[in-house]
N, C-alpha and C positions, 0 to 999 in steps of 0.2 A: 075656784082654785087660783085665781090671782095673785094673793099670798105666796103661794109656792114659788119658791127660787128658780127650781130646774124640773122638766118634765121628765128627763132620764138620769139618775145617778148611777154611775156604771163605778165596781168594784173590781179593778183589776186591767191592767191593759198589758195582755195578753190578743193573741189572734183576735179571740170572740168579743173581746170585747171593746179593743179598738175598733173591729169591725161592725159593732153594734151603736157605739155610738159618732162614729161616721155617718152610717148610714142616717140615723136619728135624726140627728144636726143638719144633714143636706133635703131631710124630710121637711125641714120650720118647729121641729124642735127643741127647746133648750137643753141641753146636756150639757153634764160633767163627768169626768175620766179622775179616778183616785189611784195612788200608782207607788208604793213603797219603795221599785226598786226600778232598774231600769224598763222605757218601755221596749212592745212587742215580746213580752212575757217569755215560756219557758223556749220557745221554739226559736227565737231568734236568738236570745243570748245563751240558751245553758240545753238548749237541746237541735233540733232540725237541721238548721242553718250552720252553726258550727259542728257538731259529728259530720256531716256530707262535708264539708270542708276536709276536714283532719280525716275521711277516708278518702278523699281524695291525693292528700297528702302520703297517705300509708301505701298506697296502690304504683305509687314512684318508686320504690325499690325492686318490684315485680316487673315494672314496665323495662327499668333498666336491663334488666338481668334479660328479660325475653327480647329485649334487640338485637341481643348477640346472634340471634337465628337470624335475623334478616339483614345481616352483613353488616352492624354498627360496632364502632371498635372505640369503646368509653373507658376515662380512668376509671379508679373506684367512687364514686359517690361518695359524701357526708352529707351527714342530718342533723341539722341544729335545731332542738327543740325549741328557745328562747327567740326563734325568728320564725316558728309555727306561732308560735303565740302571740309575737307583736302584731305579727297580719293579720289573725286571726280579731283578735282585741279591737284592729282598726277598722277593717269591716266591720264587724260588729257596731261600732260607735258610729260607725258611716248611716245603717239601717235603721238605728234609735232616732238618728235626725229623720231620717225619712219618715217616720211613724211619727215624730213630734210634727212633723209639716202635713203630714195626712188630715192628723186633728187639729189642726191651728187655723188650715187653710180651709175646713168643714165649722169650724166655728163652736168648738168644742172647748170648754175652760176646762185646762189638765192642772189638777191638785195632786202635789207630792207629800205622799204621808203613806199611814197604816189607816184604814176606814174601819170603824165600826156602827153597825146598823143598833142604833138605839131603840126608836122606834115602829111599827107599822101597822098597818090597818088598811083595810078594803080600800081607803081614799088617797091615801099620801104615807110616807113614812119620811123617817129623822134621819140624817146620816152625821156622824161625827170625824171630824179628822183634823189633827193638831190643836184641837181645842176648842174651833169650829164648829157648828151646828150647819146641816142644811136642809131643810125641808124641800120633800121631790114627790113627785106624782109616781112616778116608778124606780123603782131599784134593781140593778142588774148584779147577779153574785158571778163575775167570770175570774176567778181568782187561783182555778188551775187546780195543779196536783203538787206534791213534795215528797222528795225521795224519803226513804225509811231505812232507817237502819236494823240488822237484823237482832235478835232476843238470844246472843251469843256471847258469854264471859270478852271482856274486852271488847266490844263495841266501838270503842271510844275510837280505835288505832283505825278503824275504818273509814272512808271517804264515799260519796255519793258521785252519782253519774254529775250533780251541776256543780263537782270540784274538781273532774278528772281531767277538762282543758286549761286549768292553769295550775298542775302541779308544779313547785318551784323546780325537781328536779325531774328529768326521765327518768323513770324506775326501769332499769335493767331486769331485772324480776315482778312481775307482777301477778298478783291472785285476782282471782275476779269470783263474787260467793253469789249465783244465780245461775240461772238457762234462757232465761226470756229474751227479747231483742233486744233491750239496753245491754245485759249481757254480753252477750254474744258479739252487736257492733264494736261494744270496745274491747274485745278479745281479739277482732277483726283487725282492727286501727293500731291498737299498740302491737301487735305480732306483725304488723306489716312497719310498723316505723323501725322495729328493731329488739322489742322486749322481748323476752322469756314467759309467757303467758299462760298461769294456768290457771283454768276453769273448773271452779268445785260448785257442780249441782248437784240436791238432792234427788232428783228426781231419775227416771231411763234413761230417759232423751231431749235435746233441745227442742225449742218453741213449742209447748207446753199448749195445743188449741191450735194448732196448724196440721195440716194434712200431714199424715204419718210418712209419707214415701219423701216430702219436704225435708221433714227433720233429720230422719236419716241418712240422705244424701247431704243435705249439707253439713252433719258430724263428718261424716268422712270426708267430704272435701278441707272441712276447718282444719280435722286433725293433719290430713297430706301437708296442708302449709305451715305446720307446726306450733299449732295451739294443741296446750294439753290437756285433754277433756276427760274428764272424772268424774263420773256419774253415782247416785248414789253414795255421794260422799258430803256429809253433814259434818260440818264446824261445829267443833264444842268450844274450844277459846282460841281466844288471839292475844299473844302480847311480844312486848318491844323486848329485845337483847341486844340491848347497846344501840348500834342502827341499823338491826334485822328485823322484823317482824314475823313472829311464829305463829303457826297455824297450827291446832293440834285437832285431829278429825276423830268424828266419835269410834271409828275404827283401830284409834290406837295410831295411825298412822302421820305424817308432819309435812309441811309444807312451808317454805321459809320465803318470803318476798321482800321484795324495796317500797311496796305498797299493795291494799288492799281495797278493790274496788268491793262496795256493798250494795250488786245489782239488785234487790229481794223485793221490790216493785215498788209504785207510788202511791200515793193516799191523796183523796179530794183534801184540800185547801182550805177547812173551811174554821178551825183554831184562831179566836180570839177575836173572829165577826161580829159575837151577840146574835148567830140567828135563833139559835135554841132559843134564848130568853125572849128575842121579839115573835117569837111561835114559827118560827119558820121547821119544818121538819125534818128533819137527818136519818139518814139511815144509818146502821152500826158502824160502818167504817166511815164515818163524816159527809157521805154525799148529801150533797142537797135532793130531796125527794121533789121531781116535777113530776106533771101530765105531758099529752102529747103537746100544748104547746108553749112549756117551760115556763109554766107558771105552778109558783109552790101554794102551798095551801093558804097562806099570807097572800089576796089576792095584787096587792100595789109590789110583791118581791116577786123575782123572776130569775132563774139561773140559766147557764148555756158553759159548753167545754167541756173538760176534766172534772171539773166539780160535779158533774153533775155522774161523771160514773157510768158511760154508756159506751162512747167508742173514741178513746181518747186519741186522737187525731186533731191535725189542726185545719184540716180540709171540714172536719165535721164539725169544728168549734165554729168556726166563719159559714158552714151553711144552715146550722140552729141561729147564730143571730140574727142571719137575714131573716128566717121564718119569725123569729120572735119581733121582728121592729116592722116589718112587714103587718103582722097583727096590732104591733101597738099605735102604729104611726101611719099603716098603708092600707090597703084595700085587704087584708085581712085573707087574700087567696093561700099566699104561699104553704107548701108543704117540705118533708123532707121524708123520704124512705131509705131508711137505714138496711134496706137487703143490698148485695151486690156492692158494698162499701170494698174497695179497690185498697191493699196496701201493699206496703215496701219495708224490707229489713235490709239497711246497707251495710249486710255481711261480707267477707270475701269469700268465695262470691257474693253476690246479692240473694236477697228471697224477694218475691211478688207476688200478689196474689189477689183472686178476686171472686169471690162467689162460695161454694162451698167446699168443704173439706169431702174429701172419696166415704167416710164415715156419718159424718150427718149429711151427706146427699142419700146414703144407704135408709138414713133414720127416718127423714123428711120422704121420700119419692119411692123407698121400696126395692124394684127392679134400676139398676145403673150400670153402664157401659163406660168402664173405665179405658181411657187411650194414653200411652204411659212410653214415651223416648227420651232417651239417655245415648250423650253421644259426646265426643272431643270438639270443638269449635273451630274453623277453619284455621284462624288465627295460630291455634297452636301448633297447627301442624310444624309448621316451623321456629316456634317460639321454645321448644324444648318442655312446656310447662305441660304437667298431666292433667287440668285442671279441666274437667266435663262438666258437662252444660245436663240440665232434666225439665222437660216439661210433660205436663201432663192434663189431662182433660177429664171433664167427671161429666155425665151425659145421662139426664133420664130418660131414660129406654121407653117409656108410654109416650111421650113429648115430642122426643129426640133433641130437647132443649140442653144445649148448655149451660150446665147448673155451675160450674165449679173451673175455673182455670188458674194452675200454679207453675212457678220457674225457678231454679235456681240457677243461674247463669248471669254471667254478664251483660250488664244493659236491662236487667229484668223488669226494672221499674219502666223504662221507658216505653218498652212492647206490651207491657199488661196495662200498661195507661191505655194502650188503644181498644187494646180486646175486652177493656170493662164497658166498652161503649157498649159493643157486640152484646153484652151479657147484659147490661141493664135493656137491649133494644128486644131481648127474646132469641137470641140468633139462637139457629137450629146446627145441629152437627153437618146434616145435609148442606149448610147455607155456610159451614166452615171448608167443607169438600169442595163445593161450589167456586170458591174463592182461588185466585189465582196469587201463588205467591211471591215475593220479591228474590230472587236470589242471584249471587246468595249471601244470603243472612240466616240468622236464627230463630227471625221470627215466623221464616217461611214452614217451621217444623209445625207450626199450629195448624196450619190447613195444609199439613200433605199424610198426617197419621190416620192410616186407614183403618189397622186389623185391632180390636181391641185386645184388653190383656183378657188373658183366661182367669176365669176367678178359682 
């Protein structure tokens, strides 16, 4: 294999696959990074990193208002969108150097273009890019996901979640067409900077595969701070009048905005790679088809992330590459189990969640011991805000294993980062009782709920 130029061609530098061929390059292998657009892929520039910001941002008007219970005496506040977004833009370009020094400093040659995989085969495959040819031992497809637009007359007037931080103006009105957690946080973000927010899903209820008592508490929480949620309400067209934008819903009924967010989910990434042609396999919505360890049926091609359609996270994109470069470069041990995968919706409030939902722990285990509080948070007592806090606990009864823990509350990501330890360690409900808690806070509500709900 001497011939060969690079031992790793990586497509896409995104999380997984700056993270994969980091790791590669600090192993003694030769890698290259292909990279169309900015690096550190969806998460740092058009998703993660900046929404946690800009809810951060939106959570400042809440914060003000609730001071006035604790004796602060403020003018009124303004909001400049145009100085959200230059800070916004400059961190961001702050963390693209950082990602260009990651791999510079691992010894990684970063090629800026569109990659196409020409060739492949058991031994080596081609890569293409500006004109380019490179022959490599391995090929890495980390190349992500792309928002979708929905299969609704007028299409066109709509915008995706990686255009909603640099709209030129603030939309005063804004439609938002989904339920799922891109949804939702930006129904979150823009209703707390100041828009007029409404949410048209087809569906009951929000987060659509989240514990039922979740979704419904956080609708009513959303709705209290005045987002307006409308369910089972299907878009049949959109168009422009003048500079309004009409909605018209299959009900007959109208909705008029400054902008139209098209949350309707993401699609794998994988348009105009050439895998189909070099035999790589896809499944119906363009994921790349691996085994357990991310290798496609093309044995020198290999995928990790979103592409691949499993649990689109960026904690889970960066722990498939170590498993995958680990295999390709290392001692071949590493593993990864996808049970007890820990997430975050930075709604207002927040959602967290780790393990299973009260329904597939019913499905999975059979007998379960649901433990379920709902309560005001200290903070507001004096804050004026009505805004309650929920957690809850999903418990197999044969086991007494904690199967399932969720929150919707403030802080929620931060306290289910700890309690997924608990949950991947086997902890027992006994061994949640057991536990002495911090108060007070509200994470002490985890080990002090004794009496289960009644089913």
């Amino acid at each position: 294999m001497a011939s060969l130029e690079f031992d790793l061609f990586v497509i896409g530098a995104g999380s997984g696959g700056v993270r994969a061929a980091r790791l590669a390059a600090q192993a003694g292998a030769r890698v290259a990074v292909a990279e169309a657009a900015a690096l550190g892929g969806t998460c740092v520039n058009l998703g993660c990193i900046p929404k946690k910001l800009y809810s951060y941002a939106a959570h400042f008007a809440e914060d003000f208002e609730q001071s006035l219970g604790y004796g602060w005496a403020l003018h009124r506040p303004s909001f400049d969108w145009d100085t959200l977004k230059a800070r916004r833009a400059a961190e961001i370009t702050r963390l693209n150097g950082v990602y260009r020094a990651l791999l510079v400093d691992a010894g990684v040659t970063i090629l800026h273009g569109s990659a196409r995989l020409e060739q492949a085969d058991a031994d080596s495959a081609t890569v293409e890019i500006g004109g380019q040819r490179h022959r490599t031992r391995h090929v890495l497809v980390a190349t992500g996901s792309v928002s979708q637009r929905p299969p609704v007359e007028g299409h066109e007037w709509t915008v995706g979640s990686d255009q909603m931080f640099d709209l030129p103006e603030f939309p005063r009105r804004l439609a938002i067409i989904g339920g799922g957690y891109i949804a939702c946080e930006f129904a979150s973000i823009f209703n707390g900077l100041g828009a007029e927010v409404t949410l048209l899903y087809r569906g009951h209820q929000l987060l659509r595969g989240f514990d039922d008592d979740v979704r419904f508490f956080l609708g009513d929480e959303m709705g209290k701070k005045g987002v307006d949620l409308r369910f089972r309400a299907e878009v049949h067209r959109i168009a422009r009048q003048r500079d309004v934008l009409g909605l018209t819903l299959r009900d007959g009924s109208s909705v008029e905005a400054d902008a139209v967010l098209a949350a309707t989910g993401r699609v794998p990434n994988t348009a105009g790679l050439g895998l189909a042609e070099a035999g790589v396999e896809l499944a119906p919505d363009g994921a790349v088809v691996v085994d357990e360890q991310f290798a496609t049926r093309v044995p020198s091609v290999h995928a990790v992330g979103d592409v691949i359609a499993r649990h689109a996270l960026t904690p889970v994109a960066l722990a498939e590459a170590m498993v995958l470069v680990d295999r390709l470069f290392g001692a071949g041990t590493r593993t990864l189990d996808y049970d007890g995968i820990p997430t975050a919706v930075f709604t207002h409030p927040p959602v967290a969640t780790v393990g299973l939902s009260e329904a597939e722990a019913r499905a999975r285990h059979g007998d379960v011991r649901v433990f379920r509080s709902e309560f005001r948070p200290l903070k507001h007592t004096l804050s004026g805000s009505t805004e309650r806090t929920m957690m809850k606990l999903v418990v197999d009864a044969a086991s007494d294993r904690v199967v399932g823990l969720h929150m919707v509350g403030a802080d929620a990501a931060e306290i289910v980062q700890g309690f997924a330890v608990a949950l991947k360690a086997g902890a027992t409900k006994a061994q949640f009782d057991a536990t002495v808690g911090i108060h007070p806070s509200a994470a002490e509500e985890f080990v002090t709920m004794r009496s289960p709900v009644m089913a």
